[in-house]
N, C-alpha and C positions, 0 to 999 in steps of 0.2 A: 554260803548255805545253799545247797542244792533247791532245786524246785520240786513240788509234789502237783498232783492233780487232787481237788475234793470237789465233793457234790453237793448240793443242795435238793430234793426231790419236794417239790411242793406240792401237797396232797390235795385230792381231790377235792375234799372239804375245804380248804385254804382257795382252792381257784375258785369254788363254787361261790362262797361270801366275799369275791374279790379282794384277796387279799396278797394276790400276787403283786401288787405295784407296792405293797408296803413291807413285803418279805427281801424284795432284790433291792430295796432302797436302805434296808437295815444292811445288805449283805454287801453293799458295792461302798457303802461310806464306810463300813467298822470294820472291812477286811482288807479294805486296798487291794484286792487282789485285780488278777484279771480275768474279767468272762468270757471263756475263749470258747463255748460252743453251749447250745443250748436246743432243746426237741421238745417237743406235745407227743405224749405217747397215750394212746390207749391199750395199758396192760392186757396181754395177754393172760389165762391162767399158767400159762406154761412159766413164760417170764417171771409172775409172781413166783410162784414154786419157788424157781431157781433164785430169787434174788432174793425171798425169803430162807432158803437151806443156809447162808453166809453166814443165819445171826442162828448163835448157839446161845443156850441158857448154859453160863458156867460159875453165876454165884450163886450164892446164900443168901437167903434173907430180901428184903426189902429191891435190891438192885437182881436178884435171880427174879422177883415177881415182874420185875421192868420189862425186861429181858423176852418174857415168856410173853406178856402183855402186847409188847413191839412189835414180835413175831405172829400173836394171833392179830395184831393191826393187819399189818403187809398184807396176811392172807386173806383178810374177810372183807377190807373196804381200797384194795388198789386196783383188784380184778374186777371180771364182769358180774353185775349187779347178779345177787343167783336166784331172784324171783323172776328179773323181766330177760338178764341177758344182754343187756346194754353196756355197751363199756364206759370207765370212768375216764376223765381227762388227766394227764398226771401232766407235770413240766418239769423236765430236768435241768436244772445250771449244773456248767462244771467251772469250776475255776483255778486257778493256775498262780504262783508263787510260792515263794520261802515259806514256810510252814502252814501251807493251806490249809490242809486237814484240821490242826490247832485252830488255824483263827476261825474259820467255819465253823467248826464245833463250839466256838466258844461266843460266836455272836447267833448259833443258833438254841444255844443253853439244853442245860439238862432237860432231866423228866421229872416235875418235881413233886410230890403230895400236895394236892390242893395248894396246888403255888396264884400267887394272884401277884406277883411281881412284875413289872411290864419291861425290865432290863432288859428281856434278849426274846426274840421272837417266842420262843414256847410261851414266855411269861407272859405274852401279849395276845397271844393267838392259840397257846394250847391249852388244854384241861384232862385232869388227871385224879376224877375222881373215886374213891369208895364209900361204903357204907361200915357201920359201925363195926363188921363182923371182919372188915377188907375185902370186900367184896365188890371187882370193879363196877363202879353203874355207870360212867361215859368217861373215854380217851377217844383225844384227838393228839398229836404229836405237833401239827400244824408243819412240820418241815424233817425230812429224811435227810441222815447227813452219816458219815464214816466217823470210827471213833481212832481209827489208825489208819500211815498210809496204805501199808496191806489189804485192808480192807475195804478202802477206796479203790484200789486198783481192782481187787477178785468182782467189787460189785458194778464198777464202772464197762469194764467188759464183758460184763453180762443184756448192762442195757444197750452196750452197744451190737453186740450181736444180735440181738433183737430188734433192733434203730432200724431197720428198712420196712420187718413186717408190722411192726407194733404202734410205728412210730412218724410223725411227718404230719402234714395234714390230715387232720382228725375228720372222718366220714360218721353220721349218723349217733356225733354221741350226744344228741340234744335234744330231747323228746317238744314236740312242738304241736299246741289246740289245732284243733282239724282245721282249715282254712288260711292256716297261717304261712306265709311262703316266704321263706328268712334269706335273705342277701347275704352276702360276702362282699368284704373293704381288706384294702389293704391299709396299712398304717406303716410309716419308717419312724422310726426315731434318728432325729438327725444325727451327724457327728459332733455336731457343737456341745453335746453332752457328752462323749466322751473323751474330752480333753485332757481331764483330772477326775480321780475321784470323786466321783458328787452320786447324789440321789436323783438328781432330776429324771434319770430313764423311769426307776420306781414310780417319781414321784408322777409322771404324763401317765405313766398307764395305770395308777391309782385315781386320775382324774378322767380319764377314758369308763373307767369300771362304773360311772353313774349314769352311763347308757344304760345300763343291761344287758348287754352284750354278751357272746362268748368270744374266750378268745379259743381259736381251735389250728391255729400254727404260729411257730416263733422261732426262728432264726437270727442267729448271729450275722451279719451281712458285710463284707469289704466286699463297694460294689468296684468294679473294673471300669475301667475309662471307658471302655466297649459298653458295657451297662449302662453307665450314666449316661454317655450320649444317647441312646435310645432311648431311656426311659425320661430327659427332658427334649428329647424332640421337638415335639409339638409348643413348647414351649420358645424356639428359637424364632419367629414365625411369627408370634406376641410380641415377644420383644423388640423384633423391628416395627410394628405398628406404634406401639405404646408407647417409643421412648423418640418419635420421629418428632414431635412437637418440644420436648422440651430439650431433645440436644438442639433442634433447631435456634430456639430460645435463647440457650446458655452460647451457642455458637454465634449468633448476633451481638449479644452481651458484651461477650470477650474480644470481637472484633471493633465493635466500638471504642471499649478502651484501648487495645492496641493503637488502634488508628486515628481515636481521636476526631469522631468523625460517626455522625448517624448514620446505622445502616434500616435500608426500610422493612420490614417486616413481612413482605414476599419475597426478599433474598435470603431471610432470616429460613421462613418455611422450605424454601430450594435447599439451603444448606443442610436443613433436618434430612430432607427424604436422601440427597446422599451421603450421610454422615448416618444416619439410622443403622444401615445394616453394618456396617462398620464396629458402631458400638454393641449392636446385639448379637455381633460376633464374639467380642473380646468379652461383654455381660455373659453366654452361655460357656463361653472356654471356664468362668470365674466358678460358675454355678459345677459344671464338671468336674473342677478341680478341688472344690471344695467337698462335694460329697464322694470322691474316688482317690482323691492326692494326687490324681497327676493331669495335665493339659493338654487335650487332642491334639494342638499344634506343634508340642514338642515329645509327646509319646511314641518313641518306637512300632511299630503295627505291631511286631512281634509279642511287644509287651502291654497292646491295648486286652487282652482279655484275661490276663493276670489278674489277680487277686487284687484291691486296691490298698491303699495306706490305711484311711481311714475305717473308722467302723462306725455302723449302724445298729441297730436292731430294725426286723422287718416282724409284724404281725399281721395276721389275718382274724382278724373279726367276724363274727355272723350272727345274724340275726336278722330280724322286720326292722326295716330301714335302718339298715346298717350303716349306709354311704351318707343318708343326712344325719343322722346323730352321731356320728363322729366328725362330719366336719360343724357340727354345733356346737362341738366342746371345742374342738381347735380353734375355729375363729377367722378370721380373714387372716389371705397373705401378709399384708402389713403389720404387725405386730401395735402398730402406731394405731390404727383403725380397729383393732379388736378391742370388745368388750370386755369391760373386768371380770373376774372369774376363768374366762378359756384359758387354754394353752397357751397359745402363742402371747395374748397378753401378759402371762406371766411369767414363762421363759423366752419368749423372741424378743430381739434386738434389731434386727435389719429383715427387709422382704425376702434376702435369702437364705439368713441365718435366724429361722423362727421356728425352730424346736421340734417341729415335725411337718411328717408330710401324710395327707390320706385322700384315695383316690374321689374325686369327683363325679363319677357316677359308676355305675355296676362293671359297661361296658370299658370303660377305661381302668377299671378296677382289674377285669378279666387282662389285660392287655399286659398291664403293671407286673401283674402276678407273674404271666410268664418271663416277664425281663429278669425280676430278682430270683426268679425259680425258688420261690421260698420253699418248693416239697424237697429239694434236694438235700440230700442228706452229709451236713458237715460236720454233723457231733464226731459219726464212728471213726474217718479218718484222724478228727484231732485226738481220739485217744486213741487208736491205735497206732499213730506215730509217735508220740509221747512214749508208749508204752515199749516201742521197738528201739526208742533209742537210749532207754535208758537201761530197757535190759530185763524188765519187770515182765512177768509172766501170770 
């Protein structure tokens, strides 16, 4: 069965009562699909226009009123605000397998009259109401989605041509009390989520969403061997401090029993400091290869700044104290040592495999940011090569 591309467009309203971590967690367990690119846009009106011209009113009846409904949505609440002029945040998923369009559309459910069903996102998150006469008094859609492939494809490159100016890290769309001067964090979601199927991506940035925070960029991220090693650097340098006393330790240990024979406890510490860097070599090559799939030691140079195996999700957060409240929800490195409720306590396993990562202060945040180049724009290329090689126009 061939592959299709479908979309998910999660509206302003939906990011605004954070309900992006529980939109992608309905959409990555009930679709199986895969998320092969994803953008923060602030609609232009132009863009609206055009991504609004796609949907035609062509029934009768109850599903013609949807129809017209959907299309005055698009127009009046994706663009700029038309009193102040501020633009809204929108976030595009696209996803990719055997009958994407289908299963998208079908875990993102109809539009339904005064539905109060919680089965599929609308039922959970949107509303659909009238008054006795039918006369709309609030819709919200909670999630934009194609009802064919056709139509995924005419509207997906629509936002992709717009993906440069429209799109990327979001400027200025946050109105903030006078005095208040809002940070910027990065966040990864590691790859240990996506191994299979699961919701855990939703489910961490559904537990991120009780900062208050905004989130205002979100890329899809295979970081490169080249990436990874910079972006833990500073970490390789830790590691040989940190771990000089207990390889020492375990290196005394083990030569005991071999030997048969006590070894004293300043040979023990001599053993550490040369046996340190040793191991916080082969610890950082582990740490690299786990979040890029491949090992500085045996990667090609050619092939260190290639796209990596693995995937990530990267975000960018902002707000007043950005950098401590989100590492207040994550929790200490250790997963062992986090408090109940955070992150890592309740997806982390090991110090390296602990669910996420978010920068430690502003300046190292600024640093991060440029390694993963989260403004770079990877949506447009993956639908526009999709689209080139399948022949769709």
């Amino acid at each position: 069965m061939p592959e299709e591309l479908s979309y998910a467009i999660i509206t302003p309203t939906s990011i605004f009562k954070s309900r992006t971590g529980g939109v992608i967690n309905r959409l990555l367990t009930r679709t199986s699909l895969e998320l092969v690119a994803a953008r923060m846009f602030a609609p232009s009106a132009e863009l609206v226009r055009e991504f609004a011209s796609h949907l035609k009113v062509t029934r009768e009846g109850e599903q013609g009123r949807i129809q017209s409904v959907l299309r005055d949505y698009i127009l009046s609440q994706l663009g700029p605000d038309p009193k102040t002029g501020q633009k809204r945040r929108v976030l595009v998923l696209v996803f990719k397998g055997p009958e994407a369009v289908a299963k998208v559309r079908a875990v993102v459910g109809s539009i339904r009259h005064m539905s109060t069903s919680g089965d599929t996102i609308r039922g959970s998150y949107g509303d659909y109401v009238t008054d006795p006469a039918g006369q709309v008094i609030y819709f919200e859609p909670a999630v934009l989605c194609p009802t064919s492939a056709a139509e995924s494809a005419a509207d997906l490159q629509v936002w992709a041509r717009h993906s440069e100016r429209d799109g990327g890290v979001l400027e200025n769309v946050i109105s903030y009390p006078s005095g208040v001067s809002p940070e910027r964090t990065l966040v990864l979601i590691k790859p240990d989520n996506f191994r299979f199927p699961t919701g855990r991506p939703g489910n961490i940035i559904d537990m991120f969403s009780r900062t208050g925070l905004y989130i205002v960029g979100f890329k899809i991220l295979q970081m490169s061997v080249a990436q990874a090693e910079a972006f833990y650097e500073p970490v390789r340098q830790v590691l040989a401090e940190k771990l000089a006393e207990p390889v020492g330790k375990r290196a005394r240990l083990a030569l005991e029993e071999a030997f048969d024979f006590p070894i004293p406890e300043e040979l023990g510490t001599r053993l550490g400091a040369l046996l340190a860097p040793v191991n916080a070599a082969h610890q950082f090559e582990n740490i690299v290869e786990f979040m890029s799939g491949g090992r500085p030691g045996t990667c090609p140079p050619s092939e260190k700044n290639r796209p990596g195996r693995s995937v990530c999700i990267a975000l960018m957060y902002e707000g007043p104290g950005a950098v401590q409240k989100i590492r207040e929800v994550l929790g200490p490195t250790d997963p062992a040592k986090a408090p109940p409720g955070s992150i890592r306590r309740e997806f982390g396993s090991s110090i390296m495999v602990n669910a996420a990562h978010a920068s430690d202060s502003a300046e190292n945040a600024q640093r991060e940011f440029r390694i993963v180049n989260i403004s770079e724009n990877t949506f447009k290329p993956v639908i526009e090569e999709f689209y080139k090689t399948t022949g769709i126009r």
